[in-house]
ZADO-1210 file (C-alpha; in nm, 4 decimals, padded with zeros to 6 digits):
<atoms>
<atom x="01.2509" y="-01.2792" z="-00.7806" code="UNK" pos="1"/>
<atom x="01.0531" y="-01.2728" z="-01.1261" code="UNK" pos="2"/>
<atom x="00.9863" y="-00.8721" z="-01.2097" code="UNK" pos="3"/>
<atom x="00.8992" y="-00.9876" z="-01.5620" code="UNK" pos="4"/>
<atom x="00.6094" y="-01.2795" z="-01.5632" code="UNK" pos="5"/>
<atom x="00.6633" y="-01.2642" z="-01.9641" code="UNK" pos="6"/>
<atom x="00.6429" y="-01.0661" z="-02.2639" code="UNK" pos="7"/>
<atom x="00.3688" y="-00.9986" z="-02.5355" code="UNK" pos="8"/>
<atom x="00.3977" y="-01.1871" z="-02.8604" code="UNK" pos="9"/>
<atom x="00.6019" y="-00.9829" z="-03.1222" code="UNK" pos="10"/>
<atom x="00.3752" y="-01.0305" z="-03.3562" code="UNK" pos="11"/>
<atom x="00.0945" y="-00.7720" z="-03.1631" code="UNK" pos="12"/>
<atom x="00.0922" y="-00.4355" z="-03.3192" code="UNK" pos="13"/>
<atom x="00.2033" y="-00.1394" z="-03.1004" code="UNK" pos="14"/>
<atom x="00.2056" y="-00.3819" z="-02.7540" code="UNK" pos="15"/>
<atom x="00.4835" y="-00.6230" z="-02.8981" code="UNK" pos="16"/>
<atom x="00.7326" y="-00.7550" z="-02.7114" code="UNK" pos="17"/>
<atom x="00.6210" y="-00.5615" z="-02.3869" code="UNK" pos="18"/>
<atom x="00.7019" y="-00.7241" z="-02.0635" code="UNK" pos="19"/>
<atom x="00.3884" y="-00.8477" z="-01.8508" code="UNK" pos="20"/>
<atom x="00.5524" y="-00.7108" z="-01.5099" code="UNK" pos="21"/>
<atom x="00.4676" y="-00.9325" z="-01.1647" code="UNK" pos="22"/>
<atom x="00.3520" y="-00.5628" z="-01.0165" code="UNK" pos="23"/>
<atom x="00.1362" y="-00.4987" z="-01.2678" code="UNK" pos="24"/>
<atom x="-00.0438" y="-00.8075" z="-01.2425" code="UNK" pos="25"/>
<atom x="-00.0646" y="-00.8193" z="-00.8455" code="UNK" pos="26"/>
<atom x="-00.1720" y="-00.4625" z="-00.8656" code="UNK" pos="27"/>
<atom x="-00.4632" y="-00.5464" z="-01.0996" code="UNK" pos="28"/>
<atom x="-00.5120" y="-00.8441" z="-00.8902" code="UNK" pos="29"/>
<atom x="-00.5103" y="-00.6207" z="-00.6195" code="UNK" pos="30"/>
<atom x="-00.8205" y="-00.4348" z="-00.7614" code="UNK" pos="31"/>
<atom x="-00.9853" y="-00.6836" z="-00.8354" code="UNK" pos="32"/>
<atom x="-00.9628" y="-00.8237" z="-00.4769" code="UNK" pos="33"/>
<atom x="-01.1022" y="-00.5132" z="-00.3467" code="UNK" pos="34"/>
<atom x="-01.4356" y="-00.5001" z="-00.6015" code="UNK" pos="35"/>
<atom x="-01.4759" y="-00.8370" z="-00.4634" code="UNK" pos="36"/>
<atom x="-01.4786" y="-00.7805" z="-00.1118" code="UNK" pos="37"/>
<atom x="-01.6412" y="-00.4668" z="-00.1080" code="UNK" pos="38"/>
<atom x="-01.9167" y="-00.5838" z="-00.3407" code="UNK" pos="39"/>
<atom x="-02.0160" y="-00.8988" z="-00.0111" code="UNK" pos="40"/>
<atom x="-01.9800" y="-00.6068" z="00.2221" code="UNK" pos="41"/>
<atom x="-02.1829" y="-00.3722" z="00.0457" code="UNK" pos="42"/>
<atom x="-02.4511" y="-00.6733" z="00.0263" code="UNK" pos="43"/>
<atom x="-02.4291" y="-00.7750" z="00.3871" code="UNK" pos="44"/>
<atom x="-02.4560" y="-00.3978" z="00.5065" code="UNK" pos="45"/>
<atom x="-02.8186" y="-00.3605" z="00.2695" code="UNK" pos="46"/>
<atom x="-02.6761" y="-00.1710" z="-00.0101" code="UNK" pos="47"/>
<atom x="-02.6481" y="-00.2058" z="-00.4079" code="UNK" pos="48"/>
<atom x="-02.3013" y="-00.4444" z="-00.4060" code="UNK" pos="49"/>
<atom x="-02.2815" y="-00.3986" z="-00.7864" code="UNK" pos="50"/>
<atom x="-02.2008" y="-00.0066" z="-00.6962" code="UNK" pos="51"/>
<atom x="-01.8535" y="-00.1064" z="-00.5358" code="UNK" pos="52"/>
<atom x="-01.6929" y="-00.1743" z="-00.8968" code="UNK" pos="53"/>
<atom x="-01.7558" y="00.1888" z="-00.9832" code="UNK" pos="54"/>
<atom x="-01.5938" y="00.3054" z="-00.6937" code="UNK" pos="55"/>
<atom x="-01.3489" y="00.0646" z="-00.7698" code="UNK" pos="56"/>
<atom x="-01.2911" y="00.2539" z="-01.1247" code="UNK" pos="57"/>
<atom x="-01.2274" y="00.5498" z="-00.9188" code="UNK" pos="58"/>
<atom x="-00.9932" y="00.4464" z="-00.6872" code="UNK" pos="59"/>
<atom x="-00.8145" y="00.2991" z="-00.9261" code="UNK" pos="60"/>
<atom x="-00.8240" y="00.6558" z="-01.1303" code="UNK" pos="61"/>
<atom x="-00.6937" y="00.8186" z="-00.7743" code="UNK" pos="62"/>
<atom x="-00.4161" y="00.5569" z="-00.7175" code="UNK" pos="63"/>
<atom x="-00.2249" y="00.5736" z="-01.0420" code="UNK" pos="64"/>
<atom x="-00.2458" y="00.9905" z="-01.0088" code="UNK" pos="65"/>
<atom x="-00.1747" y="01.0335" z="-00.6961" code="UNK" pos="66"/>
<atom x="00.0703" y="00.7735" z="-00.6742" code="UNK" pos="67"/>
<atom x="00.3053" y="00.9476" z="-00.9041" code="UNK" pos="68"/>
<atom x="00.1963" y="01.2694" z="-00.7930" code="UNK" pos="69"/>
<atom x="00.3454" y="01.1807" z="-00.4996" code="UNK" pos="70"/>
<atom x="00.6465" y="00.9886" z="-00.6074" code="UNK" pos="71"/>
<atom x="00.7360" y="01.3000" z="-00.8262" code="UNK" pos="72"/>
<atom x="00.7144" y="01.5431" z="-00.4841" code="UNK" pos="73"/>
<atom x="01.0065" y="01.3176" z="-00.3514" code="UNK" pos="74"/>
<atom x="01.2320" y="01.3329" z="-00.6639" code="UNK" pos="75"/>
<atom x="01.2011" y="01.6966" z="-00.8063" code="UNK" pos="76"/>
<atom x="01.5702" y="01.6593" z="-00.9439" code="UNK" pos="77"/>
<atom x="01.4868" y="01.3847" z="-01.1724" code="UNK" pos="78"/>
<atom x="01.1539" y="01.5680" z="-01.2757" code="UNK" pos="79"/>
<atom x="01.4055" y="01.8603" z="-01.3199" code="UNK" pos="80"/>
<atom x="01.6136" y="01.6414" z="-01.5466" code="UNK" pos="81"/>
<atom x="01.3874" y="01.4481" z="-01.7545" code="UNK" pos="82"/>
<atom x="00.9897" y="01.5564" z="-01.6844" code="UNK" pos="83"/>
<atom x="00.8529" y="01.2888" z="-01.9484" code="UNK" pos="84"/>
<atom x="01.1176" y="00.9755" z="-01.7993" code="UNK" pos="85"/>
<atom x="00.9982" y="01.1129" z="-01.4188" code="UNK" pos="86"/>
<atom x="00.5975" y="01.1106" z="-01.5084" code="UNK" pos="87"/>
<atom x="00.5663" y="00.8284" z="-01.7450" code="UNK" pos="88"/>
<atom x="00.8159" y="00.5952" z="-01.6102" code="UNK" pos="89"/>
<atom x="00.7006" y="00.2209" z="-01.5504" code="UNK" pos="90"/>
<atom x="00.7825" y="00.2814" z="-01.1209" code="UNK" pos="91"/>
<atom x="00.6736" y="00.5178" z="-00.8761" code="UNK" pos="92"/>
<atom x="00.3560" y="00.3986" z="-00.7159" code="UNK" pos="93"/>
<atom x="00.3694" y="00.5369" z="-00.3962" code="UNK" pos="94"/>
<atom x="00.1041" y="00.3818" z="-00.1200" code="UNK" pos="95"/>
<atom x="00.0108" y="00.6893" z="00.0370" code="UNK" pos="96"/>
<atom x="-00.0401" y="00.9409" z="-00.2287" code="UNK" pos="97"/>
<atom x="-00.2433" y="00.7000" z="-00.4483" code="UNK" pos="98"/>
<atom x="-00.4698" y="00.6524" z="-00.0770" code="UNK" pos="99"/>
<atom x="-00.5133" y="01.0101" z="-00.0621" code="UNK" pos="100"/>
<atom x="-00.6681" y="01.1008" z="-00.4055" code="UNK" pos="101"/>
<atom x="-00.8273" y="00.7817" z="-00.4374" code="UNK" pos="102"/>
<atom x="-00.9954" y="00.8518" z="-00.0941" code="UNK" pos="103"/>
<atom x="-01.0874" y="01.1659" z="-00.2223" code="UNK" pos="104"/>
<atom x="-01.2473" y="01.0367" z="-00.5674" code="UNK" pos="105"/>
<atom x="-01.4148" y="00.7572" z="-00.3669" code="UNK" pos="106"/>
<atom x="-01.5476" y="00.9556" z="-00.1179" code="UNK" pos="107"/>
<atom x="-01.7107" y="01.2172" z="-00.4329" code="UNK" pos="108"/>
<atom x="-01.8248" y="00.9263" z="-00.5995" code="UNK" pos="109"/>
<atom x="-01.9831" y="00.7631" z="-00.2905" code="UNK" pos="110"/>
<atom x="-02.1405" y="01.1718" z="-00.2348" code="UNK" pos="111"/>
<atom x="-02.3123" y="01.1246" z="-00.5911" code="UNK" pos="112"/>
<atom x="-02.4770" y="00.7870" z="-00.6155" code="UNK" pos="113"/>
<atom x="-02.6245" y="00.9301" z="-00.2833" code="UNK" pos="114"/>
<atom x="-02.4669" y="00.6195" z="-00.0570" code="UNK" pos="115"/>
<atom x="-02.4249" y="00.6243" z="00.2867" code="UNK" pos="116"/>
<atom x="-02.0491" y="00.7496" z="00.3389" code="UNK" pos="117"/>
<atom x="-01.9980" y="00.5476" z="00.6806" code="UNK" pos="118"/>
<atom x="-02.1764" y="00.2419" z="00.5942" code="UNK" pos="119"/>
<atom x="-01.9734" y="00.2037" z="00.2656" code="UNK" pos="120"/>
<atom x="-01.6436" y="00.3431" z="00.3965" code="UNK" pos="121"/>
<atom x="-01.6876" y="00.0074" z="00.6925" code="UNK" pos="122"/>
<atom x="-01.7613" y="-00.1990" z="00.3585" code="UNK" pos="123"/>
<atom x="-01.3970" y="-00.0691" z="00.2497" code="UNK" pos="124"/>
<atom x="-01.1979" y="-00.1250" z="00.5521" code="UNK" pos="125"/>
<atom x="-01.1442" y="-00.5313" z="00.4965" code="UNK" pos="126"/>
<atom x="-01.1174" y="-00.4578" z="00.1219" code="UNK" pos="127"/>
<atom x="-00.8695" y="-00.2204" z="00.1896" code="UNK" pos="128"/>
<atom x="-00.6579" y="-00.4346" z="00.4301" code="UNK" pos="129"/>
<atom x="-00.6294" y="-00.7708" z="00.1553" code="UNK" pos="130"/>
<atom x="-00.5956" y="-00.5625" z="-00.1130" code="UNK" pos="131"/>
<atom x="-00.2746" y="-00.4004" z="00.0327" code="UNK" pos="132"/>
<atom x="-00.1546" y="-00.6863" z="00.1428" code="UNK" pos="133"/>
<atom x="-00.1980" y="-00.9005" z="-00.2549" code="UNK" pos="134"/>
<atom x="-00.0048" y="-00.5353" z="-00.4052" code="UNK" pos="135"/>
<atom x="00.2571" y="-00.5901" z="-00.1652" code="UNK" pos="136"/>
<atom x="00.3070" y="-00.9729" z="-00.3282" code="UNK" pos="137"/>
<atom x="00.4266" y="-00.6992" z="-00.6254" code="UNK" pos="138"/>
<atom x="00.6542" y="-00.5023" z="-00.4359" code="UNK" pos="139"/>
<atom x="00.7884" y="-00.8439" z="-00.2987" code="UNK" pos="140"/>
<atom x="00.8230" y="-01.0134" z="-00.6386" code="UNK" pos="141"/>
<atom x="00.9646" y="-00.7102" z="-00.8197" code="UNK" pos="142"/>
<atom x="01.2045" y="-00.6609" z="-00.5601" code="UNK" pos="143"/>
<atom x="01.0672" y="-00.3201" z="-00.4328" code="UNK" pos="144"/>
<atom x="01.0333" y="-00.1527" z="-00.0988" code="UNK" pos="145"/>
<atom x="01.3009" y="-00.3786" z="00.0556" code="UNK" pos="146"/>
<atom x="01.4282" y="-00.2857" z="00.4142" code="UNK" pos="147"/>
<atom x="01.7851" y="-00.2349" z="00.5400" code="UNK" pos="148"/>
<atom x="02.0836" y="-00.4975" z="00.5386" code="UNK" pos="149"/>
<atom x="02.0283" y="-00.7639" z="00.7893" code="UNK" pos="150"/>
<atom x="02.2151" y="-01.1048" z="00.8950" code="UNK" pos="151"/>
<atom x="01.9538" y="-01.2802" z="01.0639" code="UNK" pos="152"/>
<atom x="01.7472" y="-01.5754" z="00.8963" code="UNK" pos="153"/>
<atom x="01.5123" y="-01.3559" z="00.8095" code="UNK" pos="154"/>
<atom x="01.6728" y="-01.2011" z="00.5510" code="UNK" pos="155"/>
<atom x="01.6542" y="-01.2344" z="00.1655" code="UNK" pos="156"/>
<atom x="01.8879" y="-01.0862" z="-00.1136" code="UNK" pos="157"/>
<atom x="01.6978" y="-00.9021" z="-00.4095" code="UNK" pos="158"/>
<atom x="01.9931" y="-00.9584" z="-00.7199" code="UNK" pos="159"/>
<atom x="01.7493" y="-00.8471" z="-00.9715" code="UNK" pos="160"/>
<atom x="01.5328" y="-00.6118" z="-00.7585" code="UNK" pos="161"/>
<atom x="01.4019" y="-00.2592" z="-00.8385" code="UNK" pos="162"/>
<atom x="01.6601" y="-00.1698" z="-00.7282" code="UNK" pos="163"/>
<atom x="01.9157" y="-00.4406" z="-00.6805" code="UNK" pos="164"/>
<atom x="01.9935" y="-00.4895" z="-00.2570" code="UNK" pos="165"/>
<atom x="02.3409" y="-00.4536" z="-00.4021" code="UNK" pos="166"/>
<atom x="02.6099" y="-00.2410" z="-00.1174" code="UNK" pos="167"/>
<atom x="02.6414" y="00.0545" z="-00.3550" code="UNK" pos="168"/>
<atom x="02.3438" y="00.0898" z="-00.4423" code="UNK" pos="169"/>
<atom x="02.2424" y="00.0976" z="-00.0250" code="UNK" pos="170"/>
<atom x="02.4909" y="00.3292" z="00.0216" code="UNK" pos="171"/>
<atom x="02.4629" y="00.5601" z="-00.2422" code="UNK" pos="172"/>
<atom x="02.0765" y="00.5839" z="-00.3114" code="UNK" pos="173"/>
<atom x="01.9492" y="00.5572" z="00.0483" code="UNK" pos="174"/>
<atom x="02.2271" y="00.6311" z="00.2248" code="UNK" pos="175"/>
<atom x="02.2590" y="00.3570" z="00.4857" code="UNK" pos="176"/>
<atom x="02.5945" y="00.2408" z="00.6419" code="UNK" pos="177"/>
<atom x="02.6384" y="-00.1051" z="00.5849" code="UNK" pos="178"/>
<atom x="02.8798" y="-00.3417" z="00.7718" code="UNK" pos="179"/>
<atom x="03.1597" y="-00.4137" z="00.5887" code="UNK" pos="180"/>
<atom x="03.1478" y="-00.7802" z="00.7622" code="UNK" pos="181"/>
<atom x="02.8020" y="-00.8926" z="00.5588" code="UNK" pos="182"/>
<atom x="03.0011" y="-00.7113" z="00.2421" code="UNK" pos="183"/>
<atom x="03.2905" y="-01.0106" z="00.3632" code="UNK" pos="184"/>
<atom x="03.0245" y="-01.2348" z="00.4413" code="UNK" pos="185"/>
<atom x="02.7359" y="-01.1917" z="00.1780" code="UNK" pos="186"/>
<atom x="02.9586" y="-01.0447" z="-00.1274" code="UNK" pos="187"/>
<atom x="02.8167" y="-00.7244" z="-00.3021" code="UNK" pos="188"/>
<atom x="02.4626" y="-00.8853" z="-00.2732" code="UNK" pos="189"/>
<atom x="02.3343" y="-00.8559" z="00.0485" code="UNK" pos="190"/>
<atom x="02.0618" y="-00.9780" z="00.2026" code="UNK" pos="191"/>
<atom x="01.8018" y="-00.7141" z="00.3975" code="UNK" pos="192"/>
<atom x="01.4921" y="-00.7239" z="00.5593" code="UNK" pos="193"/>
<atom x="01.1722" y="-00.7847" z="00.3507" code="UNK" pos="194"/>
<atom x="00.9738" y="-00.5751" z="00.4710" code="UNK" pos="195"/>
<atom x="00.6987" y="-00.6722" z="00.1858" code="UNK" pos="196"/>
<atom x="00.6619" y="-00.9797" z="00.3914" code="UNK" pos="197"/>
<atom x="00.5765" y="-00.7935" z="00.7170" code="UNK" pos="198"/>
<atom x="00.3302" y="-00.5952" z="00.5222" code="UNK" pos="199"/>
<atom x="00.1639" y="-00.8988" z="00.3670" code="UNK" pos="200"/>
<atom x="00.1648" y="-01.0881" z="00.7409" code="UNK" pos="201"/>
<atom x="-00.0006" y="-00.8105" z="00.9551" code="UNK" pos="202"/>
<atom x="-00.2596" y="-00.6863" z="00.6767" code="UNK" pos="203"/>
<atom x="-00.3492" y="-01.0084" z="00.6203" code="UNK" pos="204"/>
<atom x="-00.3979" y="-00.9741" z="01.0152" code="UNK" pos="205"/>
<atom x="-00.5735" y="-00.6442" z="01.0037" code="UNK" pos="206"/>
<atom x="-00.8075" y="-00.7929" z="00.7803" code="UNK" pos="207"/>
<atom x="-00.8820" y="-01.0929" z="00.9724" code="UNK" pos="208"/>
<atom x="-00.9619" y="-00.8490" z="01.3070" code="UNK" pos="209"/>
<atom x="-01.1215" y="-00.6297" z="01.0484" code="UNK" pos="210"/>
<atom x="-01.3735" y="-00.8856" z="00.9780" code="UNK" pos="211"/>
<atom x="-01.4106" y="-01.0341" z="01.2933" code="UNK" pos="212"/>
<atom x="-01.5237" y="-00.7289" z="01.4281" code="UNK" pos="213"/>
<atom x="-01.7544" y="-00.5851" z="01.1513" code="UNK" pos="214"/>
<atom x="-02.0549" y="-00.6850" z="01.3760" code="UNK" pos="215"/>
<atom x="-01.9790" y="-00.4118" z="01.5715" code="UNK" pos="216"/>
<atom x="-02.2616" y="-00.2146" z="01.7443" code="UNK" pos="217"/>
<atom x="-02.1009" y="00.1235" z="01.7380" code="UNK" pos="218"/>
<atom x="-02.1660" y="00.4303" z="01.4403" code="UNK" pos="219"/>
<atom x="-02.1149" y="00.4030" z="01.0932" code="UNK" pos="220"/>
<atom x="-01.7866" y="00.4384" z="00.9938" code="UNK" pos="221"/>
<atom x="-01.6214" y="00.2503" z="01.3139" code="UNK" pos="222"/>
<atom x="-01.4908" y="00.0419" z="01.1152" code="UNK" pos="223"/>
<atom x="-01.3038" y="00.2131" z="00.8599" code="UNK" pos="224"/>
<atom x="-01.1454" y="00.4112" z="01.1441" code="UNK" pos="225"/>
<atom x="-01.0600" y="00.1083" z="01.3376" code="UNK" pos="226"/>
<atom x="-00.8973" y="-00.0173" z="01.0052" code="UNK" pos="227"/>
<atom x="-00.6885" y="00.3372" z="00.9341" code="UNK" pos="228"/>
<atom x="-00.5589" y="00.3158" z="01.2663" code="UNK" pos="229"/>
<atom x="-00.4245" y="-00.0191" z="01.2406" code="UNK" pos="230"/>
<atom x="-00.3144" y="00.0424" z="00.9398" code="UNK" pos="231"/>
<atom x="-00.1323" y="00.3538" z="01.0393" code="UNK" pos="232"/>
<atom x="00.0340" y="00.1921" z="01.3208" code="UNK" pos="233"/>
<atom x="00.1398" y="-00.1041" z="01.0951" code="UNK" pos="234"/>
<atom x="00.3380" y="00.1698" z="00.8324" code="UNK" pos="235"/>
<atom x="00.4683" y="00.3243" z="01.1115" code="UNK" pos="236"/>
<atom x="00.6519" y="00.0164" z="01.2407" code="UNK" pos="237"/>
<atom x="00.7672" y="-00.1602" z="00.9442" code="UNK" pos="238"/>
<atom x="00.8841" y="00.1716" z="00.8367" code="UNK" pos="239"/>
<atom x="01.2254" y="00.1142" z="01.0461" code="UNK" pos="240"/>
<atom x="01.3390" y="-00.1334" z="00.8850" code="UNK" pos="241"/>
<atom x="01.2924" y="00.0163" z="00.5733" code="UNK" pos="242"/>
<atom x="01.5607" y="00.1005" z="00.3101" code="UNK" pos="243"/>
<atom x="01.4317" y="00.4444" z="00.2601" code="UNK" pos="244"/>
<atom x="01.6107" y="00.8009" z="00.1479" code="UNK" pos="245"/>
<atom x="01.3513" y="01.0416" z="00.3075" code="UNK" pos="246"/>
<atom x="01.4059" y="01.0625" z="00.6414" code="UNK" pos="247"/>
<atom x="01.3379" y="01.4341" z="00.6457" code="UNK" pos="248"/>
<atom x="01.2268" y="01.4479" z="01.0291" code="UNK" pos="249"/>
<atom x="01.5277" y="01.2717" z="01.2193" code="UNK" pos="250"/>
<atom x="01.4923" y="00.9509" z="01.2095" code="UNK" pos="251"/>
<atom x="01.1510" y="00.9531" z="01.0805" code="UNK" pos="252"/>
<atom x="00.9939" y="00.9106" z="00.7456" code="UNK" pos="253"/>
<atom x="00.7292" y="01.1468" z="00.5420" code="UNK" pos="254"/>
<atom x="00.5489" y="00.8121" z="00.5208" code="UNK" pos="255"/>
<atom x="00.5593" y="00.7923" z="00.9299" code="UNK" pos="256"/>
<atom x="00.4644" y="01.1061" z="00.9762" code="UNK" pos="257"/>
<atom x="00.1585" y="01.0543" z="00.7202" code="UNK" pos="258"/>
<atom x="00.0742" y="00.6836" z="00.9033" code="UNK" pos="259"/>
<atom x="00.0866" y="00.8710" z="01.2745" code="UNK" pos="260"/>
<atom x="-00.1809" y="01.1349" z="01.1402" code="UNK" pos="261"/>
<atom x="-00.3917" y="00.8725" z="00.9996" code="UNK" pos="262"/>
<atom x="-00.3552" y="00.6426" z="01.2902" code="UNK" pos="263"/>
<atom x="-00.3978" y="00.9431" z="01.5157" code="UNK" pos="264"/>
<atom x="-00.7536" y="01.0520" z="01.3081" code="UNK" pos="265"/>
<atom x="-00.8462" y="00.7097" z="01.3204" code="UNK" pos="266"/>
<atom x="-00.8296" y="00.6658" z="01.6874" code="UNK" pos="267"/>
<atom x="-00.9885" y="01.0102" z="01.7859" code="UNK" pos="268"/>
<atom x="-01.3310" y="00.9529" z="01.5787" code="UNK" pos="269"/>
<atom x="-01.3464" y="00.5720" z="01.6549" code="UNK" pos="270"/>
<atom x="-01.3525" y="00.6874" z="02.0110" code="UNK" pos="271"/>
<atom x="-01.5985" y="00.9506" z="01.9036" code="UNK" pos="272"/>
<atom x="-01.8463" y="00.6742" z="01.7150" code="UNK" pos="273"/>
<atom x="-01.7714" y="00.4248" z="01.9753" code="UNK" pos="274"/>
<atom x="-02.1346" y="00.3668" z="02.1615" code="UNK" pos="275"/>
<atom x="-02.1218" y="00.2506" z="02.5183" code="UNK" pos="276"/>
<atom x="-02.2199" y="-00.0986" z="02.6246" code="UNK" pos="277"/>
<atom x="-02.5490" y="-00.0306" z="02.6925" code="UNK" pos="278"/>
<atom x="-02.6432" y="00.2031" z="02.4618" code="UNK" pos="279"/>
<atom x="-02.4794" y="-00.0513" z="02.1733" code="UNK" pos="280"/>
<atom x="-02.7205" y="-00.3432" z="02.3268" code="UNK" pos="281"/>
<atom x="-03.0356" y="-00.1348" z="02.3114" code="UNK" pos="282"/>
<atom x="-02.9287" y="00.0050" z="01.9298" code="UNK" pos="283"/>
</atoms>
């Protein structure tokens, strides 16, 4: 993997030496993707395109925050510990709680410049979809958000990952059992599911259905539901094979139980904008 793209000249005051992470530039990348995208759907949909980079600003303002907001929430001992190491740390960009306060700031943003919330949150929904799927290039090339041990040919070993898919550290931070025959087999490296991949394969997917079907006939805001359901049910599966330590309902993630409410909103009010056949034809 290749966490660290390089590092900044030494010769830069204050910035010297400080390592240009492959997160941080698919991230930004990520961002970028989504002004992009948004801006053509704003313009095919009628509306100001050059508006989607502020909204951009402010998702990107609601990401960061409530990424770490959230990633704090699940390790209160280490905030406990060391408060400035906890908050200010380089890691700990959390999907879901930089979706929820960005979704809020958007959706203020998108209140003030007096836009029409559906037709810009359908602009969203394929911007959304690619841009998860280029941050989770990040997570892949970092060596983050890995899933649990596997054997099959499917599998990849993250040596230098964040953290390394190393037995101990399996056991011991997300306590999973591992076999002791891919410990024989594999050594104290072993290789587990990459669940980045998934993610990168079936957003790429959402956003390919996303766009096929943004000629829809049915209300503002379809879309974006459509997109939030899909996406929810997408979380929810590739959340199995995850290597995760907060299984606080069974077997059952706080991110799974976040992805069925979102899936489950997004299905009851695209079934509630959904127009009938006829009615769509005559609209």
């Amino acid at each position: 993997m290749y966490p660290i793209l390089f590092r900044l000249p030494e010769w830069l005051p204050l910035a010297g030496g400080a390592p240009i992470t492959s997160f941080g530039v698919m991230m930004l990348l990520a961002f970028v993707t989504a002004g992009h995208v948004l801006r053509a759907e704003m313009r095919g949909k009628g509306l100001n395109g050059e508006w989607a980079w502020d909204l951009v600003f402010m998702a990107v303002l609601g990401g960061v925050i409530g990424a770490k907001v959230y990633y704090v929430f699940l390790d209160l001992p280490r905030l406990a510990d060391d408060p400035l190491g906890a908050i200010f740390s380089r890691g700990g960009m959390v999907w879901y709680g930089g979706f929820l306060l960005a979704t809020a700031l958007v959706v203020y943003r998108i209140r003030r410049l007096g836009l029409p919330l559906g037709r810009v949150a359908d602009a969203a929904a394929p911007a959304l979809a690619i841009s998860y799927a280029v941050g989770r290039v990040g997570c892949f090339l970092v060596g983050d958000d890995y899933g649990r041990p596997t054997d099959s040919w499917v599998g990849v070993a993250f040596p230098n990952g964040a953290p390394p898919s190393r037995a101990a550290v399996l056991e011991h931070q997300f306590g999973l059992s591992v076999d002791p025959a891919l410990i024989e087999k594999y050594g104290d490296v072993l290789p587990v599911h990459p669940t980045q991949l998934y993610e990168i394969g079936l957003s790429t997917l959402i956003f390919v259905a996303l766009r096929t079907m943004r000629g829809h006939r049915h209300g503002a805001g379809w879309l974006f539901m459509a997109w939030l359901a899909m996406a929810g049910a997408e979380r929810f599966l590739v959340e199995f094979f995850r290597a995760k330590d907060d299984r606080f309902f069974g077997v059952l993630t706080l991110a799974q139980m976040i992805s069925l409410g979102l899936a489950g909103v997004g299905l009851v009010w695209a079934a509630k904008l959904r127009r009938p056949r006829g009615a769509a034809a005559s609209a």
